[in-house]
N, C-alpha and C positions, 0 to 999 in steps of 0.2 A: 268015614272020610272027614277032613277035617276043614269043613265048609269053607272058613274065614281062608284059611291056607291057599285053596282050589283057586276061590273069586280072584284073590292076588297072583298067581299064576297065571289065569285068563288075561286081568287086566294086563299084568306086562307081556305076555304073548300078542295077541291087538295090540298093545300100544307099539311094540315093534315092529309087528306088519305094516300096519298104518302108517307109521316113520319113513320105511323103507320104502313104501308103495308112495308116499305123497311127496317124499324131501327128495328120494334118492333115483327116485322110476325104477326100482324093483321088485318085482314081486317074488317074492319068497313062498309062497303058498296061492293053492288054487282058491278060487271065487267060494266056490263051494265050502272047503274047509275052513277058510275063514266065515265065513256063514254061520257055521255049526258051532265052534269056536264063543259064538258074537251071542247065539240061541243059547248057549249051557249057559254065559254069565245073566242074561237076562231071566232065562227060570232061575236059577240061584237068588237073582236079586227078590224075585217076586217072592216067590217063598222064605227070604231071609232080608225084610226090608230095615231092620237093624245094620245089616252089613252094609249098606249102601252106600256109595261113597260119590260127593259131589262131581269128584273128574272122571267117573266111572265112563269108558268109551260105549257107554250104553246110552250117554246122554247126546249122543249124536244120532242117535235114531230118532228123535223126536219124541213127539205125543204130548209135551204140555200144549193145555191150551189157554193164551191170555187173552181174556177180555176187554183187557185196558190198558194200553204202556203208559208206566209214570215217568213221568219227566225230572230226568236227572240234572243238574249244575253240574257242568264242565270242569273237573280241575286247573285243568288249563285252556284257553280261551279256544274254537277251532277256528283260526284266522284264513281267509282265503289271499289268496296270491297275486301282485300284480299281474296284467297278461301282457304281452308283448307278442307281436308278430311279423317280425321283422328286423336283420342284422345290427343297422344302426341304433335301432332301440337297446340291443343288447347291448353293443359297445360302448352309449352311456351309462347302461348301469354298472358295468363293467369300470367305468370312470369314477361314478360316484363312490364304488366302492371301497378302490383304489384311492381317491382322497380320503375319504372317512379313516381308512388305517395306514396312513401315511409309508412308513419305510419297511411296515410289514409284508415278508411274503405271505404267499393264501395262496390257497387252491380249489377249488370248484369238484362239487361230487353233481352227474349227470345223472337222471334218472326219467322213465318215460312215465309220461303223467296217463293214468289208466283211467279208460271212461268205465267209473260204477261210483259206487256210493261210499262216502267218507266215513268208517268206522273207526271206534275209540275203543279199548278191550285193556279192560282192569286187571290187574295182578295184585294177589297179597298171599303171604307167604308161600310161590313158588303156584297159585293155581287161581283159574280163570275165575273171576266172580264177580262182571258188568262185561257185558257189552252194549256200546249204545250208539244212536247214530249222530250224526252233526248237528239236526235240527237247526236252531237260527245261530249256532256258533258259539253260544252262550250257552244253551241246555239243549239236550236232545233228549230222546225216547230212549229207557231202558228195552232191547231186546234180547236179552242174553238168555234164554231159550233159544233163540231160532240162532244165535251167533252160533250158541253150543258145536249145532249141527255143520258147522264147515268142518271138513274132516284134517282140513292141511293145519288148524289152527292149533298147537297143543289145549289141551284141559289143566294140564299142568307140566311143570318142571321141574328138575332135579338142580341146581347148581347152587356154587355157597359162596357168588362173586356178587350178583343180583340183587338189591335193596330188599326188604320186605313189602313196599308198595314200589309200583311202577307201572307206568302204562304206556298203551304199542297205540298207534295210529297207522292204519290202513284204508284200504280200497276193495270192498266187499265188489264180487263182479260174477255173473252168469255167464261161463263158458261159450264161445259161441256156438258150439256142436251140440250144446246140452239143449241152446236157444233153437236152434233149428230144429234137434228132438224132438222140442216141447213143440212148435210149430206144426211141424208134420203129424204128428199124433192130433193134434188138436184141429189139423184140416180132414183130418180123415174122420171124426166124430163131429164132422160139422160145429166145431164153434169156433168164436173169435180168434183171430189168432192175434199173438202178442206183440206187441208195437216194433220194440230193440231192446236188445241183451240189456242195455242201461237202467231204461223206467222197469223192463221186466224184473231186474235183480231190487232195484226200490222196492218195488210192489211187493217181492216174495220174502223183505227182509219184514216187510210187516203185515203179514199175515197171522191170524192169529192161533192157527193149527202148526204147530213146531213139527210134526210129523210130516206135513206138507211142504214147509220150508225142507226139510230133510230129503225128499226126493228129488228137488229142483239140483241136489249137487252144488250150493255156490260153492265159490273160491273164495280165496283173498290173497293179496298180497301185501305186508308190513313195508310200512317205509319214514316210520321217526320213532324214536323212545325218547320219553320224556319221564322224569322224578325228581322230585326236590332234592337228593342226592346222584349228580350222575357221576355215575362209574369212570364213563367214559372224556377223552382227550378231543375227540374227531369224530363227526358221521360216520365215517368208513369204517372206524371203530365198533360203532353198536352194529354198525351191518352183518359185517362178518362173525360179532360175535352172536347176535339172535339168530341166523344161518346154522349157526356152530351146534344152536341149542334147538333148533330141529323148528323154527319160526321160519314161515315160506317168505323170503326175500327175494326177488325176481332178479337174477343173475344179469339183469341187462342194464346193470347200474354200473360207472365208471366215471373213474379221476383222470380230474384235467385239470393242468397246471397254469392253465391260461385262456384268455376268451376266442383265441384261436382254436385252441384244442374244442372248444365247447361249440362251436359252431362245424368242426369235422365230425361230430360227435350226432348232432343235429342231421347232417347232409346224410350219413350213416345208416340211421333208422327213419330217415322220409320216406322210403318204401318200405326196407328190409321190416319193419313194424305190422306191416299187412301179412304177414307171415305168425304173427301171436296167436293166442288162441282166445284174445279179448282184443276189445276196440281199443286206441291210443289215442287222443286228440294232443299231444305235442308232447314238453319237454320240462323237467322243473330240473329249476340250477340253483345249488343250494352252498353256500362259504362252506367248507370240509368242518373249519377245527370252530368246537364249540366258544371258546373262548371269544374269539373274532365275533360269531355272531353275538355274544350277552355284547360286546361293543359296539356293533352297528345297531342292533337293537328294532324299532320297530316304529313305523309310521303312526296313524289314527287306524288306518285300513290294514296295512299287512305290513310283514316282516320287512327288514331294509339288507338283508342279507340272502335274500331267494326272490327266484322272478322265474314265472311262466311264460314258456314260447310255445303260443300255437299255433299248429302247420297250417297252409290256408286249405278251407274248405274245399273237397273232393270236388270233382265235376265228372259229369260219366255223359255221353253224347249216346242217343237212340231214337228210331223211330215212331211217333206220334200214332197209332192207329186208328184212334177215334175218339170222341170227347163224349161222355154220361154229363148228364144232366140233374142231379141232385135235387129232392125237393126237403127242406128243413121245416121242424115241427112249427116254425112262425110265417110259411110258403115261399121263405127265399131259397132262390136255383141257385145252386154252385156247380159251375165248371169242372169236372173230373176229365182229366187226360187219360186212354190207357194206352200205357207205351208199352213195346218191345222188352221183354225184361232185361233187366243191364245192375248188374250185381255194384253197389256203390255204399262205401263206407260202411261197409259187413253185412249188410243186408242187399234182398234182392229185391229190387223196386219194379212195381206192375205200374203201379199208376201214380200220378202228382198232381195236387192240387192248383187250380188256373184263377181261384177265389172269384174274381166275375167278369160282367162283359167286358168293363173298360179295360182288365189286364188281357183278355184274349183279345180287343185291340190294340193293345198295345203290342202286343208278342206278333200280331200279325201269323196267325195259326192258319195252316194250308195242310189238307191230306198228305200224309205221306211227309213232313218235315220231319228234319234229323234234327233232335230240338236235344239244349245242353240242360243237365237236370242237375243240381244244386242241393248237398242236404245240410253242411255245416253243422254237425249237430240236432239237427231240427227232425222233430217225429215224421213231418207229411213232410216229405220233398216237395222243391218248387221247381219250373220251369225258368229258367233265366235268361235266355236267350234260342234262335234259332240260325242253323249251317245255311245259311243262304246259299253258298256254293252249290249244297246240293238239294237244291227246290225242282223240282216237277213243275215247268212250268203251267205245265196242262191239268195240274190240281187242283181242285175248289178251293176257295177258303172255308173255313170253320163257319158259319153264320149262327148268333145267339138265334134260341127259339122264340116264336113267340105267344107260344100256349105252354100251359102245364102239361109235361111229361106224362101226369099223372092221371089227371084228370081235364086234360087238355080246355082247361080254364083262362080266359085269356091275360099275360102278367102284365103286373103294372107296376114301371118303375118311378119310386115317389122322389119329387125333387127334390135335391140334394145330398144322396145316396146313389153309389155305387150296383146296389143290389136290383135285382128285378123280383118280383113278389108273387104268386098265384096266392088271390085273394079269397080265394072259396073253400076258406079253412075249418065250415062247420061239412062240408061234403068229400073233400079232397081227403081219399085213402092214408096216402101216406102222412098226409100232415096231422089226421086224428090218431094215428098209429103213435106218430112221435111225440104229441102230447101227452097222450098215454105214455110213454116211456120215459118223458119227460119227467110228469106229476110223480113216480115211481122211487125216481131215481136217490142214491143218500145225500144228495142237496137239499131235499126236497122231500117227501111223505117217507122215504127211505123207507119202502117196502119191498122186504127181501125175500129171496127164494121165487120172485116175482119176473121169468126174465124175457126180451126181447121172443124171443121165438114162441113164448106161451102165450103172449100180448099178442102176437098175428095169430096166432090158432085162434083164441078165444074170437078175436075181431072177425077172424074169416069164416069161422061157424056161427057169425051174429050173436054171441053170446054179450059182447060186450060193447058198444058203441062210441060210449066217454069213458071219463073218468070215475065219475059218479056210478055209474054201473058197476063198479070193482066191489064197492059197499053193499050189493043185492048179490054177488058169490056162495051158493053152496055149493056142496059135496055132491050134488045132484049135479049140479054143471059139467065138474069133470068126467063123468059116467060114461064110459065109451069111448072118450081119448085117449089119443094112443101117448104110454110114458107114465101115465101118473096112479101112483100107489096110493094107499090113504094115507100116507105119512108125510109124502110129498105135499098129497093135497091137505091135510090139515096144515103143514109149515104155512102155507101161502095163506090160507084164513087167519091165522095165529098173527102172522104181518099185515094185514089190511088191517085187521081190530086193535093192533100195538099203532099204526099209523094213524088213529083218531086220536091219541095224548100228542099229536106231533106240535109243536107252536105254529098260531097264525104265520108271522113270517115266511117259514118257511111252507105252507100251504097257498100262501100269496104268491110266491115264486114258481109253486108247483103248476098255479093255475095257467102259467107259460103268454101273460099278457104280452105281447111284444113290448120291447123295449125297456120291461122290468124283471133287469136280474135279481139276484140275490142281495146287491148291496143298494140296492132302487125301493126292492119287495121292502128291507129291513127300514129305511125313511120313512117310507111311507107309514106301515105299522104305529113306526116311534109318533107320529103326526095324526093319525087317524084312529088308533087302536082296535076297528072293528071295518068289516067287508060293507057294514052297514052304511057308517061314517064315509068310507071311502067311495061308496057308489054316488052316496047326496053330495059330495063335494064337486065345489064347482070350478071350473079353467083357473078361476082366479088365485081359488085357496090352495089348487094343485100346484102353481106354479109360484106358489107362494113358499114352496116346501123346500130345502137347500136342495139343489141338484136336480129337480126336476123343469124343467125346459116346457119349451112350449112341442116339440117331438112326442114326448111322454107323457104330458095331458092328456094331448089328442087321442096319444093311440088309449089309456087309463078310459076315455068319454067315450070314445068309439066302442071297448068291447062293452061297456057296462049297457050300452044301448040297444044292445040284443038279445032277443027273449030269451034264444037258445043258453045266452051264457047267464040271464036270471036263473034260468029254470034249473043248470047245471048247480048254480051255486045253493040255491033253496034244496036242492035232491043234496048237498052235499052237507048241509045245515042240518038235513033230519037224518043222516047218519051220523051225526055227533062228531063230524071234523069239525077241529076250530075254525073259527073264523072270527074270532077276537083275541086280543092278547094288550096285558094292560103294562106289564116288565118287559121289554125289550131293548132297554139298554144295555152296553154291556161294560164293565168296570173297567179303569182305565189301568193299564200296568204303569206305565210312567207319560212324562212329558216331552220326548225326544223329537218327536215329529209333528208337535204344535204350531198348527199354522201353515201346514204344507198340505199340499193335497199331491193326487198321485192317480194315475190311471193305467191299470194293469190292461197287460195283452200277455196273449203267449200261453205256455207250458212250463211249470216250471220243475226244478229238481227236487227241493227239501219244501214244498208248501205246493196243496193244491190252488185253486182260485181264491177260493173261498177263506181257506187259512191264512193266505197272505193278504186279502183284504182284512179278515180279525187282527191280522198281526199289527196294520198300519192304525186301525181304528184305536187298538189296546196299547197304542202307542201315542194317542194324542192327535195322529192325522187323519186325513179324510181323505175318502176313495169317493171318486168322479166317474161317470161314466162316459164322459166325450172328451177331446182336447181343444183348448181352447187358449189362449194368450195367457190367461192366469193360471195356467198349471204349471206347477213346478216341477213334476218326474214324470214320466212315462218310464214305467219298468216293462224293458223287453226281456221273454221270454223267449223259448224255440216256439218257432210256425207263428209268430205273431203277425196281424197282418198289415199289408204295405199298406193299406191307407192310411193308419193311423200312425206308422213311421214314416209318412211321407207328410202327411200334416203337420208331425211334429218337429220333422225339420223346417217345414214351412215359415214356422213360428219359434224356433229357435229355444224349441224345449228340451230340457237336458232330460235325455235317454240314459237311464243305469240298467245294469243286467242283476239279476237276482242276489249276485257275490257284493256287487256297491249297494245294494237296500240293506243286507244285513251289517253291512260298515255303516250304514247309519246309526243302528241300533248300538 
């Protein structure tokens, strides 16, 4: 047989299936035979890894695994888009555009803006070779292993019209049948289950087992080509022709010859859109002919030839059944609603968060209220209102408790704060749990293989009591629990003893003092550089430190003043966790945000907390932990909470969302 001959044979057999099954919806062969099909090229490959060929359809099964995504430079910038939500907003830009090219006609291509994650995908001579994400629009993280694995994407192309470099801009996105798969599977083996198709498809785009990305099934959908030579006349142009060439372009893109057409076009898909097989959060309107656009050209922020319209935020009406009472690892109670379930914005919502007493006064919360639930985007839905119409008027109200759920500890709400607190945080179950899960977490000692459910086992057979206890674990401990191999349990030892090189900082963060996060833990360090320092320090030199308040003293004096938490930190000292660190600066990228300070809330898309606090720090600015008169940004996120965008309106501080921080930059 003539090996090389066979492998090409396969390859373009799959490549065909694949075409037909992902571009066209048909299948030409069963599951099985393509199967087998998929099996012969992969022995072939292993036995003959000379033959192997970069776009080989074997690279969508996965199996690399990376340790570390490098960060690639953007060829071209990834800009986000102005938003707009609302007619009139459109017909101005509809105006200015109109001025801007005087006696030229234009026409508008429509297209629905997909909630997943912004991918960039490299081409050079006819085959895939980068995929990367948007990161802060300037560089992102090379993942082209796990891109591999999207089956609708080609690995390569045949055509002789096509530049030698070019590259596609899409919207990487998790199915929502696949999302709810993963769901249900993952309730029936008792674990987490995954937030929304959105952060789910982030998450799984960077994962670092390709083979794992591989069974999640993403998608994607292409929606710009971009090259220093373009082929093309008009948008509409590259559409139909990357369609042509087997690139998955979402058929629900359409010309409009005017801003009338664009808002029929709008009215159209405001519901018919819940019928996709992914989430849509609105509309992008984009000048057709390229030419127009290198003319309108571009703001500081985004393009001056495209503008976003987003639909307003879903609302779904249900019944209130009863409110949980939450204890958090520093003993503050949060309000959990659980309603009625009531499917809203692709997901199917049990329960919303009520953040604390003064919002459950406010809401005015009674048994049995038909209360309006709110997600816009946001991971935790919020309650926004309640049907007065239909009140019971024979139902109690909601009344906050006033002991620990837990430990029915009596709470104490401190002036000038929202929250109410159970203060018995060396005996309160849940609250040593959550410290424990806390100190764990990859913020913080980043000990892995380490997880929630084995943290209440070990707790609840007294094996473990602090955190400090994690560093006296052997192999004799797990003996008789049910789950754990010696492989298992060796990983978890292998992680506790990698978590003693962890740096002070973030050890300071792990030890969960109140009121000191990770950008609080990292001043202090840079000021004190040892647990030592930091314990002798007095009200004076603490609040002598940028950004430490007289809140953060207190609470800093108050824990050091307990034996329980000497004793913790001495047992922590002679397992050779740090507890000093003398470098914890961190090098400046430029000077962009000199002089600006900023206080994050929320969730956000392309940077966790922590990354977007490096990002502003390695920019020159400075992250705050309160709002106050002198702030200049509050960046909101989804689920961020009302007080602190109600203060900020208070005080007249300019709120940006994630897309205006990166037009800073």
């Amino acid at each position: 047989m003539d090996i090389r001959k066979r492998m090409d044979e396969l390859i373009n057999l799959i490549n065909k299936y694949n075409d037909a099954y992902y571009q066209k919806n048909e299948s030409l062969i069963s599951d099985l035979a393509f199967d087998q099909l998929l099996s012969e090229l992969q022995k072939l490959e292993q036995e003959n890894p000379l033959f192997v060929l970069n776009d080989s359809p074997t690279q969508r099964v996965g199996g690399t695994i990376t340790k570390q995504f490098k960060s690639v430079t953007h060829r071209f910038p990834m800009l986000s888009l102005g938003n707009t939500y609302n007619e009139t907003d459109l017909k101005e830009f509809d105006s200015r555009v109109r001025k801007a090219l005087g006696d030229e006609k234009y026409e508008y291509i429509c297209e629905l803006k997909f909630d997943g994650v912004a991918l960039s995908f490299w081409y050079e001579n006819g085959k895939l070779i980068k995929g990367i994400t948007r990161g802060d629009g300037i560089r992102g993280d090379d993942i082209t292993n796990n891109v591999k694995t999207i089956k609708s994407i080609p690995l390569s192309i045949k055509d002789g019209i096509l530049p030698v470099e070019f590259e596609l801009r899409g919207e990487g996105f998790m199915p929502n049948h696949i999302f709810e798969q993963i769901n249900h599977e993952r309730s029936l083996s008792g674990e987490p289950l995954l937030a929304n198709p959105r952060n789910s498809a982030s998450g799984t785009f960077k994962m670092q087992d390709s083979a794992v990305v591989a069974k999640r099934n993403l998608d994607c959908y292409i929606y710009a080509y971009l090259g220093y030579d373009n082929l093309f006349q008009t948008h509409e142009e590259s559409l139909i022709k990357l369609f042509d060439l087997g690139f998955p372009i979402s058929q629900t893109w359409e010309k409009c010859s005017d801003i009338e057409s664009v808002l029929g076009y709008i009215e159209k898909w405001s519901l018919k859109r819940n019928d996709l097989p992914l989430n849509t959060d609105g509309i992008v309107i984009k000048i057709n002919d390229y030419g127009q656009q290198e003319r309108l050209g571009f703001t500081a922020k985004s393009p001056r030839w495209a503008i976003s319209f987003k639909y307003p935020s879903e609302i779904a009406k249900t019944e209130i059944l009863s409110i949980s009472y939450q204890v958090g690892r520093t003993g503050n109670i949060t309000p959990v609603a659980n309603l009625n379930p009531v499917y809203l914005a692709g997901t199917m919502i049990k329960r919303a968060s009520i953040h604390n007493a003064n919002e459950m006064t406010r809401l005015d919360l009674h048994e049995g209220d038909m209360v309006f639930i709110e997600k816009g985007g946001e991971i935790i839905p919020k309650i926004t209102g309640v049907d007065m119409s239909n009140r019971n008027p024979r139902k109690s109200i909601f009344v906050f408790p006033t002991n620990c759920p837990d430990c029915n500890s009596e709470l104490v709400r401190v002036e000038g704060e929202a929250n109410h607190y159970c203060m018995n945080d060396l005996f309160c179950p849940t609250q040593i749990k959550g410290k424990i899960e806390h100190f764990i977490q990859r913020k913080a000692l980043n000990i892995e293989n380490l997880g929630v459910e084995t943290i209440d086992l070990l707790f609840e057979k007294s094996i473990i009591k602090d955190v400090a206890d994690l560093y006296k674990l052997t192999t004799l401990d797990f003996i008789g629990l049910d789950g754990f191999q010696s492989k298992s349990i060796q990983n978890i030892l292998s992680s506790i003893e990698k978590s003693k090189s962890v740096p002070f900082r973030k050890v300071l963060f792990g030890l969960g003092i109140r009121h000191v996060g990770a950008t609080i833990a990292e001043k202090l360090v840079i000021e004190f550089k040892s647990i030592h320092n930091l314990r002798a320090a007095s009200y004076d030199e603490l609040i002598a430190v940028p950004e430490i308040g007289d809140r953060i003293a207190l609470s800093i004096i108050s824990f050091f003043s307990k034996t329980d938490h000497i004793d913790l930190i001495n047992r922590l000292g002679q397992s050779k966790v740090q507890l000093s660190e003398e470098n914890s600066e961190l090098e400046i990228e430029s000077t962009r945000l000199e002089g600006k300070s900023f206080v994050i809330s929320g969730v956000f898309q392309n940077f966790d907390r922590d990354g977007l606090r490096d990002k502003i720090i390695l920019n020159g600015g400075k992250v705050v932990s309160s709002i106050s008169s002198k702030l200049d940004y509050l960046i909101a996120g989804d689920n961020m909470g009302p007080s602190k965008l109600e203060k900020a309106n208070q005080l007249s501080i300019k709120i940006i969302t994630e897309e205006e921080f990166l037009n800073l930059l």
